[in-house]
C-alpha positions in Angstrom: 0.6 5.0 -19.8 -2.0 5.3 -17.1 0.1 4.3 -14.6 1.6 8.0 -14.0 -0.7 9.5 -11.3 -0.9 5.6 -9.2 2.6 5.5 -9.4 3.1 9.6 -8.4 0.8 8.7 -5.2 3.1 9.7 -2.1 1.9 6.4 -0.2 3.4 7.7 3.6 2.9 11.9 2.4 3.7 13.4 6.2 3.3 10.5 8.0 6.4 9.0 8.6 9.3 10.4 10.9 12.1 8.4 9.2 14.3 9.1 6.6 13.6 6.6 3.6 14.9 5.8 0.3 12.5 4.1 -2.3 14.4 1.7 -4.2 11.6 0.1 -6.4 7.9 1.8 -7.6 6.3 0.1 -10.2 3.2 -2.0 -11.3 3.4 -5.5 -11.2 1.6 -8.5 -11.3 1.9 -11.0 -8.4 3.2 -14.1 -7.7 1.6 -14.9 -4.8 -0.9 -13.1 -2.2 0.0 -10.1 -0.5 -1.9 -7.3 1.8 -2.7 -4.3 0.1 -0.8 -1.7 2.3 -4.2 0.4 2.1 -7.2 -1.3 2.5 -5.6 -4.1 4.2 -7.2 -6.9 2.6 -5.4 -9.4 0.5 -4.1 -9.2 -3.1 -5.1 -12.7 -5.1 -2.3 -13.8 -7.0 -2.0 -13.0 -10.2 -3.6 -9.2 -9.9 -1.8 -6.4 -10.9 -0.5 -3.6 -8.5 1.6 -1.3 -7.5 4.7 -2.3 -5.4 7.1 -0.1 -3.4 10.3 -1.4 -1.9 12.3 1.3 0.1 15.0 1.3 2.4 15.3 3.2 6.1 18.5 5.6 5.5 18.7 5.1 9.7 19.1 1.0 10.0 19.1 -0.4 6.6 15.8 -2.4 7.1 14.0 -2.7 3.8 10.2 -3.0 3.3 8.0 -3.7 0.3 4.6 -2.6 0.2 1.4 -3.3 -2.2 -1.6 -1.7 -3.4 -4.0 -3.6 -4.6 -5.9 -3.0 -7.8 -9.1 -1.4 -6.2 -6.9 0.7 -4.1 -4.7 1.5 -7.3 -8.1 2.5 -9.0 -8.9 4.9 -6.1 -5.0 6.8 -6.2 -6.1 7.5 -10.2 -9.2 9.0 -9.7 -8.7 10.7 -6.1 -8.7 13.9 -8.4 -11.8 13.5 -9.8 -14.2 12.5 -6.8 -11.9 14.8 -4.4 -10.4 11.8 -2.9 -13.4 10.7 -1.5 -12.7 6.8 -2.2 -9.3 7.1 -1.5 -10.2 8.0 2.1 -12.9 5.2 2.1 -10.2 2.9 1.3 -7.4 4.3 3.8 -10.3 3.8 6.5 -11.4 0.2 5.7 -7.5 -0.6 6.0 -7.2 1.1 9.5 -10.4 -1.0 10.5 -9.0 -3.7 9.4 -5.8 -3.3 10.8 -7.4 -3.2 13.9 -9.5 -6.5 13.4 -6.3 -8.3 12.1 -4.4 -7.1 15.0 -7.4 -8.2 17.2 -7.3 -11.4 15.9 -4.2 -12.5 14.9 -1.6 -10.3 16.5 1.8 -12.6 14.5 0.2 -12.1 11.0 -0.2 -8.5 11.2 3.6 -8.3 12.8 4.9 -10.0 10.5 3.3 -8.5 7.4 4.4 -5.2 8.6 
């Protein structure tokens, strides 16, 4: 229903130099915490996002990868307020990429 333009959201849109194929885009709610692929922070159980699984054409690995609700919210309305808190939330995740990373360099690995 409202789903259309979160779900439409090109997640990796010219960034990526790998051939992938996505196997999965849908909302969900989950089962267990997860990082939000965006803002970086973590997804309580039981909220509802988006989730992409996609496979690498090149090596077969698979990866699965979250948006959390307030990231979700941000995709929607990126037309309206010219993407402005999409951005905001794209930065937040790089800083705190870089503060997990800092931090605890095995988490982040492994999450990715």
């Amino acid at each position: 229903m409202f789903d259309g333009p979160i779900l439409d959201y090109e997640l990796w849109a010219g960034e990526r130099d790998v051939d992938v194929r996505v196997i999965e885009n849908r909302m969900k709610v989950t089962r267990k915490p997860h990082l939000c692929c965006v803002c970086f922070e973590e997804i309580a159980t039981g909220a509802r996002c988006r989730v992409q699984s996609e496979v690498n054409r090149d090596d077969n690995r698979t990866g699965t990868f979250y948006v959390c609700p307030q990231c979700c919210e941000a995709i929607r309305t990126r037309k309206d307020d010219g993407g402005g808190e999409l951005q905001r939330r794209w930065e937040l995740g790089y800083a705190n990429s870089l503060q997990a990373t800092a931090s605890q360099p095995d988490r982040v690995r492994a999450r990715q």
